[in-house]
N, C-alpha and C positions, 0 to 999 in steps of 0.2 A: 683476271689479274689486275694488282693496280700498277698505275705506271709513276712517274718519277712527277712530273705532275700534279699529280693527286696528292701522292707523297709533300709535296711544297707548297700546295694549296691548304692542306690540313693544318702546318706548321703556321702558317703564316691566322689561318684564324685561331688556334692556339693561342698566337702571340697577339690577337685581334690587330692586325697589320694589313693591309692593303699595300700591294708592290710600289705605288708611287712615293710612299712614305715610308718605306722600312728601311732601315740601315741596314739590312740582310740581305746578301744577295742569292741568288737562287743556285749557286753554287754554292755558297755558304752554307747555306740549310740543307743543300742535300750531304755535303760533304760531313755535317755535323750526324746526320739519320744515319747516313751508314757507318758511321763511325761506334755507333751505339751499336746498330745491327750486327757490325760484322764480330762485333764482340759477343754477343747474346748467340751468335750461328757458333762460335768458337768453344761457348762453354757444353752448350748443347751436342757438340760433335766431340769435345773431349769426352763427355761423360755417355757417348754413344748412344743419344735419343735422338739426334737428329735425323737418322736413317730408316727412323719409324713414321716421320711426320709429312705428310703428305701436301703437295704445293710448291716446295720447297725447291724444284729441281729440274733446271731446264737441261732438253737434250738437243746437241748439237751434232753437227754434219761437219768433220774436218776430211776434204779431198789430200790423199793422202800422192806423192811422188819420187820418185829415185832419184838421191842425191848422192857425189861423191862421198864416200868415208872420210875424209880429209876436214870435210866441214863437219864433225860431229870429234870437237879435239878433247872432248872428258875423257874418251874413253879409247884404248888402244886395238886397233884390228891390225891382224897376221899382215895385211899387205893392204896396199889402197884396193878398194872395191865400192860396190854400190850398195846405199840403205834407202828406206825408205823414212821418209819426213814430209810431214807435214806441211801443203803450200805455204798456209802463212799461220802467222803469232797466233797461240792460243789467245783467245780474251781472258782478262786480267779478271782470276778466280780467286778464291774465299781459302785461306788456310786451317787448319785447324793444327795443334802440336805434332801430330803426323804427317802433314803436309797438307797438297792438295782434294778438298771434300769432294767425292766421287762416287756415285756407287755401281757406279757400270761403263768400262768402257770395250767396245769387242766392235763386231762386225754386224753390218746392215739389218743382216738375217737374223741376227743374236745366237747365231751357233759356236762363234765362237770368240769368249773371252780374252781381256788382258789384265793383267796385275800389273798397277804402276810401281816404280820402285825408284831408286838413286840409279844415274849412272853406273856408281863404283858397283852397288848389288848387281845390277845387269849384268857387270862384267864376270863378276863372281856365279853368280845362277848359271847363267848361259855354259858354263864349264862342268854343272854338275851332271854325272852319266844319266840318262835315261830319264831325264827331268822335262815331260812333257807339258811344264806349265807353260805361257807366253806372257811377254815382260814387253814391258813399253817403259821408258822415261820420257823426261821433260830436260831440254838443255837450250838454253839462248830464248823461252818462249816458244819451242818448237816441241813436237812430241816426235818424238821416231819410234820407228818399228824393227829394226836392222834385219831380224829373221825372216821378216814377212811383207809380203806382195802385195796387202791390201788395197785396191784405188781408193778405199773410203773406210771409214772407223767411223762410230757413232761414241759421244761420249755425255753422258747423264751427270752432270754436279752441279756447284752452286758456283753462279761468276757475278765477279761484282765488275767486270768488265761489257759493254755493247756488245750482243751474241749475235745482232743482225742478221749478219752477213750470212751469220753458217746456221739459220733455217735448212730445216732437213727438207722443206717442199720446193726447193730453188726461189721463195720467193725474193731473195738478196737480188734477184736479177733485176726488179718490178722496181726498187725501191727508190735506187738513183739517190738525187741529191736532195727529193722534196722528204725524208726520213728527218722527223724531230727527233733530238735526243732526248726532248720534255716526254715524247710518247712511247719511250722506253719501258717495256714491263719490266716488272721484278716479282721473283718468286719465291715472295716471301708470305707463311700462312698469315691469317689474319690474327692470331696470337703475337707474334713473332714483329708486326706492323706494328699493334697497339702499342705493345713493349717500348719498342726503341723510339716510336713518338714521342712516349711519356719522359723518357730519359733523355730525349732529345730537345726538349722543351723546358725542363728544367736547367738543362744546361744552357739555353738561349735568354732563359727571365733571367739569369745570374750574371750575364753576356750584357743585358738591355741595361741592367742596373750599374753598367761599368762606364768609365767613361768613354765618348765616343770614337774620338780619335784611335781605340785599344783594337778596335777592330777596320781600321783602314785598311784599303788595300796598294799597298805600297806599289803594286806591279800596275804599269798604268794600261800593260798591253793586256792583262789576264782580260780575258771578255766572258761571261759569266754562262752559265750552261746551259742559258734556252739560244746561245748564241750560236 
């Protein structure tokens, strides 16, 4: 896999820069690469090829728990009761005009599936007679389960958020505080890499040719993202 690194390494001899001399910061140029990427993953999942292309798709381990009903307010149940929800925030994944790009989320064993959907569909499904599909949403960053008891869900998509944590081998536990963000992978093919470099760098020579001050960075706390 490449990681986020590589990824900024590439950009910066692209732009023949060296970090002590560029006006770019390394948040800068990643936020610029994915910004191409997440567009290139967006046209490729509208037009339904992205589910064919291999590389593409980390799977995650979300430890799933029983929460009051009361905190899940999209959606209306007969009386307060318990769901199940996700410990914590999903990381911050890749949309495409359907939503969240997925192509599997179910249980450990893979016996058995979910289809994600809206709250409001949830509510509406959930009611139809004999309808033995199973339904997850997403509300607040959270996924819940309401029907079902799972301690653990695996789920297969594209995040453009840190997955770290939710390695399926426990190794989030090992990681602690010496974890770079610079040695983050991304799972993105090597087509899909070249692309958005290119797009990425032409947006940066047009950036280099502006004037300097156009790209300051006003915030004096932002601290940039090998930080």
């Amino acid at each position: 896999m490449t990681t986020r690194a590589e990824i900024i390494s590439r950009l910066r001899n692209g732009l023949n820069e060296v970090t002590g001399d560029s006006r770019f910061s390394n948040r800068y140029l990643w936020n610029v690469f994915m910004t191409a990427s997440r567009d290139l993953i967006k046209q490729d999942a509208d037009r339904g090829r992205i589910y064919s292309q291999a590389n593409m798709w980390d799977t995650i381990c979300i430890k799933m728990q029983p929460v009051s009903s009361s905190l899940c307010d999209c959606i209306s149940f007969p009386s307060e009761c318990t769901v199940y929800r996700s410990k914590e925030k999903l990381p911050k994944f890749i949309e495409s005009t359907d939503g969240f790009i997925y192509r599997f989320i179910g249980t450990p064993d893979l016996s058995k599936t979910f289809t994600l959907v809206s709250p409001f569909q949830y509510s509406v499904k959930r009611e139809i007679k004999y309808n033995k599909e199973k339904y997850t949403f997403l509300h607040n960053g959270y996924i819940y389960t309401p029907d079902h008891t799972y301690p653990q869900i695996l789920i297969s998509g594209i995040f453009e958020g840190d997955t770290n944590k939710f390695k399926c081998d426990g190794s989030e536990d090992t990681v602690g505080h010496c974890y770079h963000s610079l040695a983050q992978n991304i799972s993105l093919n090597d087509y899909l890499v070249r692309t958005a470099i290119g797009l990425s760098l032409q947006e940066l020579m047009g950036s280099k040719q502006s004037p300097k001050d156009e790209l300051t960075n006003d915030n004096t706390n932002q601290k940039e993202i090998s930080s």
